[in-house]
TIRO-2110 file (N, C-alpha, C; in Angstrom, 1 decimal):
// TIRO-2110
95.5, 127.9, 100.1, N, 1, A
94.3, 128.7, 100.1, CA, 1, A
94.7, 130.1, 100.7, C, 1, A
94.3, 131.5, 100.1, N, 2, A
94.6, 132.2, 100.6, CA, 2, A
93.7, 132.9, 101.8, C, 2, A
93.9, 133.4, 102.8, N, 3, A
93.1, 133.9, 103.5, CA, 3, A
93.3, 135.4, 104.4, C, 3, A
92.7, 136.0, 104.3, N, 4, A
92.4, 137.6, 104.6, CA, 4, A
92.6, 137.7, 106.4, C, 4, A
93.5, 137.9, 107.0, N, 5, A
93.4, 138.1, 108.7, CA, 5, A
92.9, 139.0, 109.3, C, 5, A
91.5, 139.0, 110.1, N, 6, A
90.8, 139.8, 110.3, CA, 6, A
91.4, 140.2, 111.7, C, 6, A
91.7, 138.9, 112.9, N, 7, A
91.8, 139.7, 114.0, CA, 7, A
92.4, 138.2, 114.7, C, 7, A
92.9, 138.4, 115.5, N, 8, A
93.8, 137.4, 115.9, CA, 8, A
93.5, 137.7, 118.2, C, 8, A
92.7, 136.6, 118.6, N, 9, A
92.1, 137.2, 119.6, CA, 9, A
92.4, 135.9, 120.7, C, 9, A
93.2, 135.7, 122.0, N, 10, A
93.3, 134.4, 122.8, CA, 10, A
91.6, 134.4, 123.6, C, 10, A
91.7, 133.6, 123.9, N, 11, A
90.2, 133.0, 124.5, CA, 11, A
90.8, 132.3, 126.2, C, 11, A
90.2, 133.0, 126.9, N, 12, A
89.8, 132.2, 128.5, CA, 12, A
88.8, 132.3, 128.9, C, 12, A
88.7, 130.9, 130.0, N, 13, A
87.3, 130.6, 130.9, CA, 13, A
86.6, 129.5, 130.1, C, 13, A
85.8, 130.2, 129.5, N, 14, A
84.6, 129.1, 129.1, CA, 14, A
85.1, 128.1, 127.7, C, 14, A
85.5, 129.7, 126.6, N, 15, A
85.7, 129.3, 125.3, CA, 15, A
87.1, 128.3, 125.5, C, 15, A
87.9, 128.1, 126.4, N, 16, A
88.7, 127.5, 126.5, CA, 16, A
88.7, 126.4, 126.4, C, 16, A
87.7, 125.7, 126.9, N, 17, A
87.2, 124.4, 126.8, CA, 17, A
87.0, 124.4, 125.7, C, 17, A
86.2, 124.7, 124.5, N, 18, A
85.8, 124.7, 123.4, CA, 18, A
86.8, 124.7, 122.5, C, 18, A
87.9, 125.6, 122.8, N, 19, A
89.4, 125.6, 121.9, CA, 19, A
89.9, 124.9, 122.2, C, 19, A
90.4, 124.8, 123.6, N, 20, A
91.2, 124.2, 124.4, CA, 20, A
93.0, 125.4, 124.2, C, 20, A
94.0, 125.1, 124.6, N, 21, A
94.8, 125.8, 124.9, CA, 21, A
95.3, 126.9, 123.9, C, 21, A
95.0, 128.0, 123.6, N, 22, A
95.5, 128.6, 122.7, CA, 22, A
95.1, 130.0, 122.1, C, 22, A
95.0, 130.2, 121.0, N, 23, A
94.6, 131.4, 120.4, CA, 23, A
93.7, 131.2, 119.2, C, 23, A
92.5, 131.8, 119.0, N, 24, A
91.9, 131.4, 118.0, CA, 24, A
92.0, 132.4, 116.5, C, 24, A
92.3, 132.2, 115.5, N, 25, A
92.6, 133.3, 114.2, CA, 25, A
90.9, 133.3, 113.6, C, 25, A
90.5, 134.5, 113.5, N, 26, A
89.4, 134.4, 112.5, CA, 26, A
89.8, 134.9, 111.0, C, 26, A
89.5, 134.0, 110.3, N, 27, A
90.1, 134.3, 109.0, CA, 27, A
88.6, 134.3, 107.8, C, 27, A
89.3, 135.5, 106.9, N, 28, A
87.6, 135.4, 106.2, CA, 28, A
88.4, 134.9, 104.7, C, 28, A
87.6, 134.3, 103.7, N, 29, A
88.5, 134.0, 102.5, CA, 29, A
86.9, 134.5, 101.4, C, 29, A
87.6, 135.9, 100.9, N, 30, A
86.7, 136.6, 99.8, CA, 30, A
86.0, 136.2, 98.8, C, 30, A
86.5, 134.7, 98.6, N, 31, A
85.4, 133.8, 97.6, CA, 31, A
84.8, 133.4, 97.9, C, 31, A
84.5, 132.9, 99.7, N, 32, A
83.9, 132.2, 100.0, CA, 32, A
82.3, 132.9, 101.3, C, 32, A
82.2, 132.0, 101.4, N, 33, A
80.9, 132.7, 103.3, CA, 33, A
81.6, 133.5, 104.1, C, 33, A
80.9, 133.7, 104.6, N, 34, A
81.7, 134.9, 106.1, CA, 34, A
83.1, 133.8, 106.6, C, 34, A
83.5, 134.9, 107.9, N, 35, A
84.2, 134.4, 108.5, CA, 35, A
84.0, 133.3, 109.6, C, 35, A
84.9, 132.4, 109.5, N, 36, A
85.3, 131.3, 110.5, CA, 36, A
86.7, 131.5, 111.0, C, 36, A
86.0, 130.6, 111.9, N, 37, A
87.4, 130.7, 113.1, CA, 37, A
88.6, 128.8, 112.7, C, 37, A
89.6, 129.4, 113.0, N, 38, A
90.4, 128.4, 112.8, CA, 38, A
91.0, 128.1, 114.3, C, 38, A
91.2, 126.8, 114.6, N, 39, A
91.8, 127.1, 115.7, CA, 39, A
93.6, 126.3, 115.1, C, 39, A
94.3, 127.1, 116.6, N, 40, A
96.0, 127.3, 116.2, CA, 40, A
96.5, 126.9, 117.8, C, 40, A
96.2, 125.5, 118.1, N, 41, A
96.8, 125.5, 119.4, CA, 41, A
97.9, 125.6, 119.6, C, 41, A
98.8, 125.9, 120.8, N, 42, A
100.3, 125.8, 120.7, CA, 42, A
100.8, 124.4, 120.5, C, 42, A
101.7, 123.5, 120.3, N, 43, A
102.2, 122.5, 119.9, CA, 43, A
101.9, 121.8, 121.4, C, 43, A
101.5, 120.1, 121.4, N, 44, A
101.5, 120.1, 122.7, CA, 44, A
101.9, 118.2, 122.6, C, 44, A
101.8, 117.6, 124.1, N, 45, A
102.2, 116.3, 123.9, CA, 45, A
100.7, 115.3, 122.8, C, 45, A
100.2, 116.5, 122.6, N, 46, A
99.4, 115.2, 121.4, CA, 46, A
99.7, 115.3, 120.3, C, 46, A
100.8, 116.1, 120.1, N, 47, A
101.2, 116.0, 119.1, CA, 47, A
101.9, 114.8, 119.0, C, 47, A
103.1, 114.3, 119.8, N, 48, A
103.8, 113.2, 118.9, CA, 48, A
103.2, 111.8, 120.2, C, 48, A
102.6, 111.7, 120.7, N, 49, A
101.5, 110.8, 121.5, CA, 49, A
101.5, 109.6, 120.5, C, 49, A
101.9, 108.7, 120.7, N, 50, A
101.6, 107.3, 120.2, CA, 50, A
99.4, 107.2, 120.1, C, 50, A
99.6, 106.5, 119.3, N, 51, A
97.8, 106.1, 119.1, CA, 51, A
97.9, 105.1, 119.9, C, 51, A
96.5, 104.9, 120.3, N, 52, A
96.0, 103.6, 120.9, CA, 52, A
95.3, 102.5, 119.6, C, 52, A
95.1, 101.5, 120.3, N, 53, A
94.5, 100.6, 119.9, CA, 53, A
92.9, 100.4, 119.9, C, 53, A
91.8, 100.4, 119.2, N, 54, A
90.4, 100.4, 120.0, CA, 54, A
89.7, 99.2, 119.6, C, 54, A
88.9, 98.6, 120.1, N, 55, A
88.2, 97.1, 120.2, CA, 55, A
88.6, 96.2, 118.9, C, 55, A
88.8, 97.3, 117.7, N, 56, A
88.5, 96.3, 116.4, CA, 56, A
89.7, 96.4, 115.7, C, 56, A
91.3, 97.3, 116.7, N, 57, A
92.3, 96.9, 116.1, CA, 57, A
92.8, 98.2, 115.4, C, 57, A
92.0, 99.5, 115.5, N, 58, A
92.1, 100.4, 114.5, CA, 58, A
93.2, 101.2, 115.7, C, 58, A
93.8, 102.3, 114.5, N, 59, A
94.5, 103.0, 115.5, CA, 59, A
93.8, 104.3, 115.7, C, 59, A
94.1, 104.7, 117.1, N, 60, A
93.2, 106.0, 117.6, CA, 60, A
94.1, 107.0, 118.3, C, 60, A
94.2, 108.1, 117.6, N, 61, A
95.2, 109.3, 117.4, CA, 61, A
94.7, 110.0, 118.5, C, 61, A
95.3, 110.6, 119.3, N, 62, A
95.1, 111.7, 120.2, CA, 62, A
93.9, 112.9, 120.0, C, 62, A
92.9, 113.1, 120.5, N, 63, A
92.1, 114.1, 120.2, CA, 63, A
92.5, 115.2, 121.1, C, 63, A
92.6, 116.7, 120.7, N, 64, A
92.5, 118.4, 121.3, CA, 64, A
91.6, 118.1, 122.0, C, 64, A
91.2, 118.7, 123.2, N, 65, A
89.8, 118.9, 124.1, CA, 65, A
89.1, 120.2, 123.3, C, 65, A
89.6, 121.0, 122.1, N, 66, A
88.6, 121.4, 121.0, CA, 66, A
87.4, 120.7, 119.9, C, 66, A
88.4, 119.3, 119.9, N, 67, A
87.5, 118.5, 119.1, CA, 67, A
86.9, 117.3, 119.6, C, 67, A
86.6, 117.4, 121.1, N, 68, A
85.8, 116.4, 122.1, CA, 68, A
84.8, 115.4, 121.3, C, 68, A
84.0, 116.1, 120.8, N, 69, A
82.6, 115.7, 120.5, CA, 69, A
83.1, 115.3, 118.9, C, 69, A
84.4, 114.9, 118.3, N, 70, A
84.3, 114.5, 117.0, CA, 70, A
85.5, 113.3, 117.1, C, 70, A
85.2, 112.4, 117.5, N, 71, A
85.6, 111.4, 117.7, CA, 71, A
86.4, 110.7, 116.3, C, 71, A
86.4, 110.8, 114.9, N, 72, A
86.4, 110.6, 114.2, CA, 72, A
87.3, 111.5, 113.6, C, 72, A
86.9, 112.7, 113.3, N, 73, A
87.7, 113.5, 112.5, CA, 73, A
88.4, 114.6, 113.3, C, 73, A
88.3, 114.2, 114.7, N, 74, A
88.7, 115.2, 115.7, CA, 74, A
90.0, 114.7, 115.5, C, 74, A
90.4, 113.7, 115.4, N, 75, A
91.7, 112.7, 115.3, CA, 75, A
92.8, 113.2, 113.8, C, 75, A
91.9, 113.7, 112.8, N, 76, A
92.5, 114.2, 111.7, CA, 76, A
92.6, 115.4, 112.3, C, 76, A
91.9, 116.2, 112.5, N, 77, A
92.1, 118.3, 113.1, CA, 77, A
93.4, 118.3, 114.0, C, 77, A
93.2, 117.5, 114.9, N, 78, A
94.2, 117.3, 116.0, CA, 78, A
95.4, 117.2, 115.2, C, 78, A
95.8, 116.8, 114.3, N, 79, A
97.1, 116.2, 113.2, CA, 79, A
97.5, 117.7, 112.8, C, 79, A
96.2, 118.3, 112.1, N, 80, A
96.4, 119.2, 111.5, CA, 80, A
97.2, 120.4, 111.9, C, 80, A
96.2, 120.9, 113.3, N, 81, A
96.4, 121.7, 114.1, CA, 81, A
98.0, 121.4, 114.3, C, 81, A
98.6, 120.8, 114.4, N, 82, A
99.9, 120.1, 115.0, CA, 82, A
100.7, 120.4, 113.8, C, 82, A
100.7, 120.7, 112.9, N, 83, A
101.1, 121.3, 111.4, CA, 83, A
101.6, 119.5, 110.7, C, 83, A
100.8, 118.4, 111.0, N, 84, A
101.4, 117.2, 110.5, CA, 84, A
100.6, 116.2, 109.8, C, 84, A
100.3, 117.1, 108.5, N, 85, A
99.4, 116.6, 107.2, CA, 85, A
99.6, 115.0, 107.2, C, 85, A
101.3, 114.7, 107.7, N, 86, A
101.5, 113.2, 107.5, CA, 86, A
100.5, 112.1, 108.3, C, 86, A
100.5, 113.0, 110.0, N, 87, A
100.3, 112.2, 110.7, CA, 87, A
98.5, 112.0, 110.7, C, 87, A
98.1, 113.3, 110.2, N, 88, A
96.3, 112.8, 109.8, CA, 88, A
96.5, 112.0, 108.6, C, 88, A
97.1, 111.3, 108.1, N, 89, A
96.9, 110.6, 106.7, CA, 89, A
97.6, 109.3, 107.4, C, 89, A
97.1, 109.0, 108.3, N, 90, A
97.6, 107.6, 109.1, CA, 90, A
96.4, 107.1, 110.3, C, 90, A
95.1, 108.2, 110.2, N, 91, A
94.2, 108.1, 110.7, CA, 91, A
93.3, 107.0, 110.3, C, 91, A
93.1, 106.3, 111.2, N, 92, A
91.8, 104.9, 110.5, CA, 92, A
91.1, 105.7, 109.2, C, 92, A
91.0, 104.9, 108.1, N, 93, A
89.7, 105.8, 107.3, CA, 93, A
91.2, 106.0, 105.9, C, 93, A
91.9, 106.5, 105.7, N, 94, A
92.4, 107.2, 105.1, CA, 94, A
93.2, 106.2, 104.0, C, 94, A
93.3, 106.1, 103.0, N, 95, A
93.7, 105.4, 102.0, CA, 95, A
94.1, 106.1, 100.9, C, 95, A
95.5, 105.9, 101.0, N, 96, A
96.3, 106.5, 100.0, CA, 96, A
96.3, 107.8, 99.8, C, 96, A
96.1, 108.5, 101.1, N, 97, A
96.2, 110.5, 100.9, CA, 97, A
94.5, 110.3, 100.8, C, 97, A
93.4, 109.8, 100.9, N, 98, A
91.9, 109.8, 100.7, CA, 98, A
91.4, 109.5, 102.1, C, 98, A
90.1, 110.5, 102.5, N, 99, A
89.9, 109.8, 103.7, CA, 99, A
88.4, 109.4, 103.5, C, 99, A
88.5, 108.3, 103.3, N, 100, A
87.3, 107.1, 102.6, CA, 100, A
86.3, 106.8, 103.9, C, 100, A
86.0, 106.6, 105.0, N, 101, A
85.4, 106.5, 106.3, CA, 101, A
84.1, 107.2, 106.1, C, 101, A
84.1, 108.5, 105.4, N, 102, A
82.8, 109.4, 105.3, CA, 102, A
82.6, 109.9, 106.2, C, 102, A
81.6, 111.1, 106.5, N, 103, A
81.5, 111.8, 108.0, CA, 103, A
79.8, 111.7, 108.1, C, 103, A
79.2, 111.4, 109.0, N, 104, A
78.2, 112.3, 109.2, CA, 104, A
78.1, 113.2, 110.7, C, 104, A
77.2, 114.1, 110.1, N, 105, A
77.4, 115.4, 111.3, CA, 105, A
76.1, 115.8, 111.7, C, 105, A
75.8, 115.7, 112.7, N, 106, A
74.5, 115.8, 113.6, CA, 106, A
74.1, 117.1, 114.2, C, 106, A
73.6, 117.9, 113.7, N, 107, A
73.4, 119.7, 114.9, CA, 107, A
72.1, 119.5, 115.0, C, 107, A
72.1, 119.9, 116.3, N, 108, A
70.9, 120.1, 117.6, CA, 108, A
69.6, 121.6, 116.5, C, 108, A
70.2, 122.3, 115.7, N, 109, A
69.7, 123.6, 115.6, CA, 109, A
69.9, 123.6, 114.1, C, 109, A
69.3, 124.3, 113.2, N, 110, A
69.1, 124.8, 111.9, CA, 110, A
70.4, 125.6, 111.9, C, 110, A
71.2, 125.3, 111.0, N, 111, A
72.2, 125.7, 110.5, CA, 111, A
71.8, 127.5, 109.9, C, 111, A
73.1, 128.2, 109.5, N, 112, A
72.8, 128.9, 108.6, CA, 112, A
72.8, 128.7, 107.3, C, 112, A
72.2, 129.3, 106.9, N, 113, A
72.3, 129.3, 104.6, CA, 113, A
73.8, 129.7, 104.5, C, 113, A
74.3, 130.1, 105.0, N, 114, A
75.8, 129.8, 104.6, CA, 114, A
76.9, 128.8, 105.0, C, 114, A
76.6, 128.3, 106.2, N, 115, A
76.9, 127.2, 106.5, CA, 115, A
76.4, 125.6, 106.2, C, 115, A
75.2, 125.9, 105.1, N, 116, A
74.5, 124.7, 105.1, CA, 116, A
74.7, 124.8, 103.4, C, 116, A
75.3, 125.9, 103.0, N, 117, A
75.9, 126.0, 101.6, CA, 117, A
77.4, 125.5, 101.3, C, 117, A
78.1, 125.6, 102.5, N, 118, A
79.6, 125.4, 102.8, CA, 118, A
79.6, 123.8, 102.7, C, 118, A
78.7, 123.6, 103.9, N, 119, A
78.7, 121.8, 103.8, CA, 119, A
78.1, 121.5, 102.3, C, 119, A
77.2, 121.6, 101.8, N, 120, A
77.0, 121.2, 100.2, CA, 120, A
78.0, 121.1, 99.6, C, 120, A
78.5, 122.6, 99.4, N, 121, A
79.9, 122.9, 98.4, CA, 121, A
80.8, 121.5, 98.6, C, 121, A
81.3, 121.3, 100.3, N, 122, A
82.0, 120.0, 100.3, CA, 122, A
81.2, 118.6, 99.9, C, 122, A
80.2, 118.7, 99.3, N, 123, A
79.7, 117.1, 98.7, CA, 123, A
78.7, 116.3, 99.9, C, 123, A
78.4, 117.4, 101.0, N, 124, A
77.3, 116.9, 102.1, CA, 124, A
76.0, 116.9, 101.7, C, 124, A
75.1, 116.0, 102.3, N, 125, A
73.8, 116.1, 101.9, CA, 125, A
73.5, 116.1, 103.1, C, 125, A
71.5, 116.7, 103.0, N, 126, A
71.2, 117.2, 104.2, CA, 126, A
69.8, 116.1, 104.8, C, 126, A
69.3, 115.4, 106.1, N, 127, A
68.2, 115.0, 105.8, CA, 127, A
67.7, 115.2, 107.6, C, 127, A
66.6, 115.6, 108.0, N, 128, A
66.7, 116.1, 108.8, CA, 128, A
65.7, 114.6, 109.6, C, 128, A
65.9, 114.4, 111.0, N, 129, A
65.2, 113.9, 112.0, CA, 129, A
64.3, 115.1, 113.0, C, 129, A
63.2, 115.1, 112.9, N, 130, A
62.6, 116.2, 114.0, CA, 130, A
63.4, 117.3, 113.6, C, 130, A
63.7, 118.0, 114.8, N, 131, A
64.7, 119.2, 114.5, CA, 131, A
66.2, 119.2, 114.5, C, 131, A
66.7, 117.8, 114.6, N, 132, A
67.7, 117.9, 114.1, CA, 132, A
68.3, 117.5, 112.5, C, 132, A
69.5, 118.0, 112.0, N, 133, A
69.7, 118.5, 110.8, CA, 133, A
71.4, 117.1, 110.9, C, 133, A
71.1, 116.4, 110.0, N, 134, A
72.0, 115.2, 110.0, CA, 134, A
72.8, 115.8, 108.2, C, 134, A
73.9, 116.1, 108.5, N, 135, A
75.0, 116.2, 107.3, CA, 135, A
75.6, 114.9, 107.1, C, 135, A
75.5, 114.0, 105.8, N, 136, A
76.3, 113.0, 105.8, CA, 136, A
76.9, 113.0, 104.1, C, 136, A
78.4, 112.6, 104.4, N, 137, A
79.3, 112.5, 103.2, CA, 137, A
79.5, 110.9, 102.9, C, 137, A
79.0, 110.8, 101.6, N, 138, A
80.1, 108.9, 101.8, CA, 138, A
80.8, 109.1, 100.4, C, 138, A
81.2, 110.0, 100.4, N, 139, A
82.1, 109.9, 99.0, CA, 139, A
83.9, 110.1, 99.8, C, 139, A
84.4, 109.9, 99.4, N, 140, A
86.3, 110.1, 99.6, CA, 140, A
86.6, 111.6, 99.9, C, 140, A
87.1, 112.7, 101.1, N, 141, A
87.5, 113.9, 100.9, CA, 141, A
88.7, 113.6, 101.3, C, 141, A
89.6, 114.9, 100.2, N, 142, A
90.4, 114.8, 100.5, CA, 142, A
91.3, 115.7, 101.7, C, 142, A
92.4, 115.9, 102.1, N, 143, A
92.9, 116.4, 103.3, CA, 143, A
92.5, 118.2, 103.3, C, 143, A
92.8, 118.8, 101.8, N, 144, A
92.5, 120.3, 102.0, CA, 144, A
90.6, 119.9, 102.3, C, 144, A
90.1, 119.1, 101.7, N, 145, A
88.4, 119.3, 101.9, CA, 145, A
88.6, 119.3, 103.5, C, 145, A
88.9, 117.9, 104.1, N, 146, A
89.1, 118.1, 105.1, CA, 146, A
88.9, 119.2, 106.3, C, 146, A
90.4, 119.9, 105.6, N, 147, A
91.1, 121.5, 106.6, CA, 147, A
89.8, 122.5, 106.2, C, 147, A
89.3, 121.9, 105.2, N, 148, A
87.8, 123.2, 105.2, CA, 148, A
87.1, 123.3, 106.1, C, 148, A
86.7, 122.1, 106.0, N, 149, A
85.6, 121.2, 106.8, CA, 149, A
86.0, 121.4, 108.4, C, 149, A
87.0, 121.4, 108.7, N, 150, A
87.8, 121.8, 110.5, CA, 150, A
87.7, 123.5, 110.5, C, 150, A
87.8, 124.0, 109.9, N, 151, A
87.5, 125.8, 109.7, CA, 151, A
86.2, 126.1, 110.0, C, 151, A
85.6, 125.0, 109.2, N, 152, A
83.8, 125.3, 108.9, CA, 152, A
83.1, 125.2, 110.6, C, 152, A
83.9, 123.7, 111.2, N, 153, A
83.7, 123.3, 112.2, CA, 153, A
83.9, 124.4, 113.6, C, 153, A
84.9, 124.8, 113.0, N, 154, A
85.9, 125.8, 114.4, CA, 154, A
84.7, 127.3, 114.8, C, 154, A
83.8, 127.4, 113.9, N, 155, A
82.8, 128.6, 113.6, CA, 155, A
82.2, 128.1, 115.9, C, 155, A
82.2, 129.0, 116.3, N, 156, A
81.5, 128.9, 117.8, CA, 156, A
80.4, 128.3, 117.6, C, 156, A
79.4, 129.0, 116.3, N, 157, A
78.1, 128.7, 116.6, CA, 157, A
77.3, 127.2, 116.0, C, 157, A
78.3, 127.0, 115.0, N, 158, A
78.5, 126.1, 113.9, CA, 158, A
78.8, 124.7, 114.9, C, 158, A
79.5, 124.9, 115.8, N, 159, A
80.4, 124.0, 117.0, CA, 159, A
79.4, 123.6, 118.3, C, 159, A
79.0, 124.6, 118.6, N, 160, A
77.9, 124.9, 119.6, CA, 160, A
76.6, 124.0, 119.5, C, 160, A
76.5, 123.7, 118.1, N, 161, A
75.4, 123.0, 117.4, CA, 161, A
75.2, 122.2, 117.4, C, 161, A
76.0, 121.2, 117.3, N, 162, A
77.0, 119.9, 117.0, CA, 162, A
76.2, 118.9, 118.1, C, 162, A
75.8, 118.0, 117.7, N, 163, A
75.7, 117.1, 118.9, CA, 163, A
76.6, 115.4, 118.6, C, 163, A
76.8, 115.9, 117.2, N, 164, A
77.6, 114.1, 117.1, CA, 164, A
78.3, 114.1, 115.8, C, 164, A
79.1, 113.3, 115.7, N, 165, A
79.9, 113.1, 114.2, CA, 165, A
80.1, 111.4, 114.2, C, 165, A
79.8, 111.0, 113.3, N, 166, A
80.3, 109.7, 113.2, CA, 166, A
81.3, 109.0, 111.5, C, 166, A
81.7, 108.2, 111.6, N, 167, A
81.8, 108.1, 110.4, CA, 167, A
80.8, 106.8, 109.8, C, 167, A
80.9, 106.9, 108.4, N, 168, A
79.7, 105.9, 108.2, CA, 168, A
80.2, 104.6, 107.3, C, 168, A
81.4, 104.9, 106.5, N, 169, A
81.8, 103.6, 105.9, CA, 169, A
83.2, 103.2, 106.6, C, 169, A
82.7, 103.2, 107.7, N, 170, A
84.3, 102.7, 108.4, CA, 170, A
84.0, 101.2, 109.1, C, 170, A
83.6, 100.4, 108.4, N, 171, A
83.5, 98.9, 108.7, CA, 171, A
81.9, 98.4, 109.2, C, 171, A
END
């Protein structure tokens, strides 16, 4: 995918938590909604970190302290980020290069119409509880939908919003 480099900016203090160690690229892609942020950590020991084990036997990949609150596909970004397409396609969920598990995504706040266009585009439906706005996929994405879907995520405000991710056909 090609992408347009708007400005290339490191982050301390607060947003650092939110990134966690590194520099954030905001990239805008001309076909698509405004710009998002991608995050580009420096290479770190979660990268080649053995997984753990969790109650039901699955394996559980090192999470970024960027992707805290995404327990599920924070475990694929983390891969990503780490430039190791192989090693998110070894994540619970994933079958045969497909990552079958489904997402749903929970924000605290009314999305934007371009961000609630972005998630459609990827095959999300929308159904809201009170005021919050529940995104859920149960169809197969694949690893670039994915890397979308971690761009879409990486947005501050988009991130900020977030109260939960789960997956939904994962056993």
């Amino acid at each position: 995918m090609k992408h347009h480099l708007l400005a290339r900016v490191c982050f301390f203090g607060a947003v650092v938590i939110l990134f966690g160690a590194g520099c954030q690229r905001l990239v805008s892609n001309p076909k698509s909604s405004p710009a998002v942020s991608e995050t580009r950590p420096a290479k770190s020991a979660l990268c080649t970190a053995n997984p753990t084990e969790n109650a039901t036997g699955a394996r559980v990949y090192p999470i970024a302290p960027a992707y805290s609150r995404l327990p599920h596909l924070g475990q694929i970004f983390t891969a990503i980020d780490c430039g190791n397409r192989e090693r998110a396609q070894q994540v619970f969920g994933f079958v045969n290069g497909i990552y079958t598990a489904g997402a749903r995504l929970s924000f605290k706040t009314e999305l934007t119409a371009a961000t609630a266009d972005a998630l459609s585009t990827l095959g999300f439906t929308k159904t809201s509880k009170g005021k919050t706005e529940i995104w859920t996929h149960a169809s197969p994405l694949t690893l670039d939908a994915l890397e979308t879907l971690k761009r879409l995520l990486a947005n501050p405000q988009v991130y900020a919003s977030l109260e939960s991710e789960d997956c939904i056909l994962c056993g």
